[in-house]
C-alpha positions as CSV (number, residue, x, y, z in Angstrom):
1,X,18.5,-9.7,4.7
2,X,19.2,-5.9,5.9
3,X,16.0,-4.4,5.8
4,X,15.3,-0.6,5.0
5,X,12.2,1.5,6.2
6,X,11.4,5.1,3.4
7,X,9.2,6.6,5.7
8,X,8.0,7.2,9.8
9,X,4.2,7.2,9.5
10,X,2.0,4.7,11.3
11,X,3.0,2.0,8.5
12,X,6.7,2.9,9.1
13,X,6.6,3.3,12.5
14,X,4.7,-0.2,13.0
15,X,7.0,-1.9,10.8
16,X,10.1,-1.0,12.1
17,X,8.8,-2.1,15.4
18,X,7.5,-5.4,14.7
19,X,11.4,-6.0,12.6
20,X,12.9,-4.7,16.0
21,X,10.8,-7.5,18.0
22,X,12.4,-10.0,15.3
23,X,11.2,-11.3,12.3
24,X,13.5,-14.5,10.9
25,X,15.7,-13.7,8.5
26,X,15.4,-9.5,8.5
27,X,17.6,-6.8,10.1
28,X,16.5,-3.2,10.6
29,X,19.2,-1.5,9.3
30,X,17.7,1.9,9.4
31,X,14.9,4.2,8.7
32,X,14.3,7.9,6.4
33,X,11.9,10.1,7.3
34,X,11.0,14.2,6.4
35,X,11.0,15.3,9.6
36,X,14.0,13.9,10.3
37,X,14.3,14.9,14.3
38,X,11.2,13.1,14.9
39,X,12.2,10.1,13.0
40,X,15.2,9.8,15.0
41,X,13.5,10.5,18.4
42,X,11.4,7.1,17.1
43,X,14.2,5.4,16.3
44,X,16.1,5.9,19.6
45,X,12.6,4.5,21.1
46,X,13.7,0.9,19.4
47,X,15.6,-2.1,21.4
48,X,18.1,-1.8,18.6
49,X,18.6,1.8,18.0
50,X,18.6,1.7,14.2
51,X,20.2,4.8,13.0
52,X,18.5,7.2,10.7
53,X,19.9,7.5,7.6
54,X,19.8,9.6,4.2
55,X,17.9,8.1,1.6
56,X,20.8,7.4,-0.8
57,X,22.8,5.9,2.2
58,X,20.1,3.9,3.1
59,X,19.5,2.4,-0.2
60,X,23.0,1.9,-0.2
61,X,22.8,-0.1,3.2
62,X,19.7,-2.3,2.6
63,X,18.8,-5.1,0.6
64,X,14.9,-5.2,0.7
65,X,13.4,-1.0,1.2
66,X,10.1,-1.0,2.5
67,X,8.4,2.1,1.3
68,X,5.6,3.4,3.3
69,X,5.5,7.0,2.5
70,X,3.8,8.6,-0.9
71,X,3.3,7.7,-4.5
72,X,5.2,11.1,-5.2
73,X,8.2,9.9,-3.1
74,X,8.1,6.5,-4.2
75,X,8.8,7.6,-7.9
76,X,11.6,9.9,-7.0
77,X,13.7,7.1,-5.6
78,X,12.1,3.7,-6.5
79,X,14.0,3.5,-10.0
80,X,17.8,4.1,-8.2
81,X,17.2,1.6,-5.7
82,X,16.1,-0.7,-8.1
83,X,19.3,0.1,-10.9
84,X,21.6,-0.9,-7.7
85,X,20.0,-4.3,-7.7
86,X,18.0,-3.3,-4.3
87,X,13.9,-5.0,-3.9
88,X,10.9,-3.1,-2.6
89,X,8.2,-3.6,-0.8
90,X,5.7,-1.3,-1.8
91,X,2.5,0.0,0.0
92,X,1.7,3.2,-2.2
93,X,1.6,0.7,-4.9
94,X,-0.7,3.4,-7.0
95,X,3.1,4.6,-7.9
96,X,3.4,1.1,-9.8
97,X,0.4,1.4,-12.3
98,X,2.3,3.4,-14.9
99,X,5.6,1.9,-14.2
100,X,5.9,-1.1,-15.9
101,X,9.6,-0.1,-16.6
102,X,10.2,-0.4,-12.7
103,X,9.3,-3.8,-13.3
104,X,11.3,-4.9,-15.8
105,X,13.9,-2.9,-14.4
106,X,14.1,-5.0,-11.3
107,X,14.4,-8.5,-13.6
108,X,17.1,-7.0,-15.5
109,X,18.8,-5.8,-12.2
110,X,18.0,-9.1,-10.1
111,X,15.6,-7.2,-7.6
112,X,12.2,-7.9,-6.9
113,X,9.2,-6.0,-6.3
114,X,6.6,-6.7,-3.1
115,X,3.0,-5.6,-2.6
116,X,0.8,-6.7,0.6
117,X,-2.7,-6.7,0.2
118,X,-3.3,-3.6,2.4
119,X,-6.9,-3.0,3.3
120,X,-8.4,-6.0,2.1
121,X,-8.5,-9.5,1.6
122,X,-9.6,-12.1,-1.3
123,X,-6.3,-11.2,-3.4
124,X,-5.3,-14.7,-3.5
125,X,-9.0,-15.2,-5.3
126,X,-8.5,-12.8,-7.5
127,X,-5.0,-14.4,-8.8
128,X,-6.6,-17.5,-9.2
129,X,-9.3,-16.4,-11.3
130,X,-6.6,-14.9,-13.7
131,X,-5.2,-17.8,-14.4
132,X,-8.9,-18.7,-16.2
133,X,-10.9,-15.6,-17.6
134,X,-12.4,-12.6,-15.2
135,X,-15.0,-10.9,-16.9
136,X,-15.3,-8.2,-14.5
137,X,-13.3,-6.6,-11.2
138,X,-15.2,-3.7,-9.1
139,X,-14.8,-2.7,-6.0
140,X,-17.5,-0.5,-3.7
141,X,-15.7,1.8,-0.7
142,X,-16.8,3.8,2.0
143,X,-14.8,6.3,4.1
144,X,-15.8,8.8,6.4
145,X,-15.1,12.2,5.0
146,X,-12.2,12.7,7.0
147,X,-10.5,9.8,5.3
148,X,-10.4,11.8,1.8
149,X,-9.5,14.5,3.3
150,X,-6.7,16.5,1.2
151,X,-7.3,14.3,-1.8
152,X,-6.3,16.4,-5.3
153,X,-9.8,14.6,-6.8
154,X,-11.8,16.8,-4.2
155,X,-9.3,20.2,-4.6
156,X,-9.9,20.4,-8.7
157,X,-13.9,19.8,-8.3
158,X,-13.8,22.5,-5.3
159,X,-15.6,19.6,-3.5
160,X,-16.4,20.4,0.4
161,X,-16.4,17.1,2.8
162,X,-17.7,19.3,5.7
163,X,-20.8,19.8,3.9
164,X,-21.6,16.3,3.3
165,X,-24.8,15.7,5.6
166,X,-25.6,11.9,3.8
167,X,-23.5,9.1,1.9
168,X,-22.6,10.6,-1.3
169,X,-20.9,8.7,-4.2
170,X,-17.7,10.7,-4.4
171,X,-16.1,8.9,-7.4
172,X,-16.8,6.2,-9.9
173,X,-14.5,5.1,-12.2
174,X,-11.1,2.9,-13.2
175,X,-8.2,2.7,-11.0
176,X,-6.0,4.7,-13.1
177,X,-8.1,7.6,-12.7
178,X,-9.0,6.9,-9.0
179,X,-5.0,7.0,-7.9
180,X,-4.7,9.9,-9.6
181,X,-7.6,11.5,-7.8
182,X,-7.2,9.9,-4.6
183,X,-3.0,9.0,-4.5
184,X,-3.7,8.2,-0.2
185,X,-7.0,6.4,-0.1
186,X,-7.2,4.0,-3.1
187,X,-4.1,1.7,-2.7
188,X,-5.9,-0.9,-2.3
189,X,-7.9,-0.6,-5.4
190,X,-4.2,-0.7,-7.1
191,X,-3.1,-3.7,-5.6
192,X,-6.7,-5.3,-6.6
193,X,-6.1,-4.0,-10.3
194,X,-2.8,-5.9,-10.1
195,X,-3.5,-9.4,-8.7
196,X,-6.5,-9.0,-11.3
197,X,-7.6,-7.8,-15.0
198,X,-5.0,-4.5,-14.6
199,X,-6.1,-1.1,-14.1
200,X,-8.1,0.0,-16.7
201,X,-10.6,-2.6,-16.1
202,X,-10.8,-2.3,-12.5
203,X,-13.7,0.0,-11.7
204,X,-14.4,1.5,-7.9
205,X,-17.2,3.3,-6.5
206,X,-15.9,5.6,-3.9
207,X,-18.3,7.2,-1.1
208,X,-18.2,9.7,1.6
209,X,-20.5,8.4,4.7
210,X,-20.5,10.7,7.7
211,X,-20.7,9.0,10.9
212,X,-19.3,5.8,9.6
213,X,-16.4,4.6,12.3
214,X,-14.7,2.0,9.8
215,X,-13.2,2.0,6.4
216,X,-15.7,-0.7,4.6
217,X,-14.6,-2.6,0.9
218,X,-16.2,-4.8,-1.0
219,X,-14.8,-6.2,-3.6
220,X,-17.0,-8.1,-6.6
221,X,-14.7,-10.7,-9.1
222,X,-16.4,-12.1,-11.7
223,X,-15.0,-14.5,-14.2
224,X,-15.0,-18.4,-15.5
225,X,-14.0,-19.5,-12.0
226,X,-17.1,-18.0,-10.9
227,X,-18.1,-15.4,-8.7
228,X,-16.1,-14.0,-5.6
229,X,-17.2,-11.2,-3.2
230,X,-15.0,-9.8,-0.3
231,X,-16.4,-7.5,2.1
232,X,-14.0,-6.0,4.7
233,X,-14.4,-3.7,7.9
234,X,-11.0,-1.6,8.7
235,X,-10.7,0.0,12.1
236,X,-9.0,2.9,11.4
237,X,-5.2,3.4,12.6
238,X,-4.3,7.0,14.5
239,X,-3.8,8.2,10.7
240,X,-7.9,8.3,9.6
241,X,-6.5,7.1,5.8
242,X,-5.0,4.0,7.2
243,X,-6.3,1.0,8.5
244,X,-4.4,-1.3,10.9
245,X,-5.0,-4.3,8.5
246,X,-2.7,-2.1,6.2
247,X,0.3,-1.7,8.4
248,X,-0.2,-5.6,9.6
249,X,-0.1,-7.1,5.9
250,X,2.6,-5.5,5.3
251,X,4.3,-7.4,8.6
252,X,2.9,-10.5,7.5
253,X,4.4,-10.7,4.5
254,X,7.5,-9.4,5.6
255,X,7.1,-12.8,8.2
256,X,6.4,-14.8,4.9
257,X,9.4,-14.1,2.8
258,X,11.5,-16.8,5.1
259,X,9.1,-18.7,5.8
260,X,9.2,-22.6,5.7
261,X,5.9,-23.3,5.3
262,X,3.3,-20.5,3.2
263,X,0.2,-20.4,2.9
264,X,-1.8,-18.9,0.1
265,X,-0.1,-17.4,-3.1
């Protein structure tokens, strides 16, 4: 399958690299960016040389379009990819909670829509427990305040992340508010909401902690199946609001999609 990359950022960058090292079944075909000369300078660092490519062209050229760019960019494209019949692969899946036209879109056209785990783990728990009854999905995080930085939630409230001194509970609420708030820091809470109980009943608890060095989640899933808590460490990528678990889920599911043998849902 030609593969497409919609956006150069540590995820993009990352992924194109680990399809130029091979991954069975995938072609890099080529890569967007907005800066467009430094996207190409990466690009020309590749064994393969992918060319950089306009968006449209690019949709035109690939099969599979990894997005790893915004929820704001994902929604100005995502639909005309998927009308010509072309499958995602999306990591600011926050852009999918009020689109469930995108999905049915993408039966009707024969496409199909991908979402890695991201930042956390126990996703494969959480599916399982919706095939019973979950009762209740929440989801604690802590980020240094450098990690929110920039986040519309903190601009509206005139909230100041330099003059946090102490861990300070920044947020509380469901995911549809949260990745409104917070479109670049709560991805994961989205993808939670949709292995589980859907947005509106997917609650997080977002803090500020200066001096922490890791992006920390824990995740609390209640339900007939019983009780199941995930608690994960992220070491931080170059980009503050990404963790390397982020950009490496995204590889290994890219890995998965020919695989042989799978494991887990």
């Amino acid at each position: 399958m030609d593969v497409g990359v919609v956006g150069l950022g540590v995820i993009g960058r990352a992924v194109c690299r680990a399809l130029d090292d091979g991954v069975d079944g995938l072609t890099l075909v080529g890569a967007t960016a907005r800066d467009r000369p430094r996207g190409e300078a990466f690009l020309q660092t590749l064994s393969a040389r992918p060319p950089y490519l306009a968006l449209d062209r690019l949709i035109r050229a690939s099969g599979l379009l990894v997005e790893a760019s915004t929820q704001a960019h994902l929604g100005e494209w995502a639909p005309k990819a998927l009308e010509a019949g072309k499958s995602l692969m999306v990591l600011s899946c926050g852009g999918l909670l009020e689109h469930d036209d995108w999905v049915k879109l993408a039966r009707d056209r024969g496409a199909r829509i991908f979402v890695p785990s991201g930042a956390i783990g126990g996703l494969d728990a959480v599916k399982a427990a919706r095939v019973g009854r979950i009762t209740t999905v929440t989801m604690e995080t802590r980020k240094p305040p450098a990690a929110l930085a920039g986040a519309p939630y903190l601009a509206t409230r005139r909230i100041d992340l330099g003059a946090i001194t102490e861990p300070t509970l920044i947020f509380e609420g469901p995911a549809t508010e949260a990745v409104k708030g917070f479109p670049a820091n709560v991805n994961v809470l989205a993808a939670l909401s949709l292995a589980g109980v859907g947005p509106s009943l997917t609650t997080i608890r977002l803090y500020a902690v200066p001096g922490l060095t890791r992006n920390t989640h824990r995740i609390t899933v209640a339900g007939d199946a019983g009780r199941v808590t995930v608690e994960i460490e992220n070491v931080p990528s170059e980009n503050p609001r990404t963790g390397r678990v982020s950009y490496l889920s995204a590889i290994a599911m890219l890995r998965d999609l020919n695989s042989t043998l799978r494991v887990g849902t």
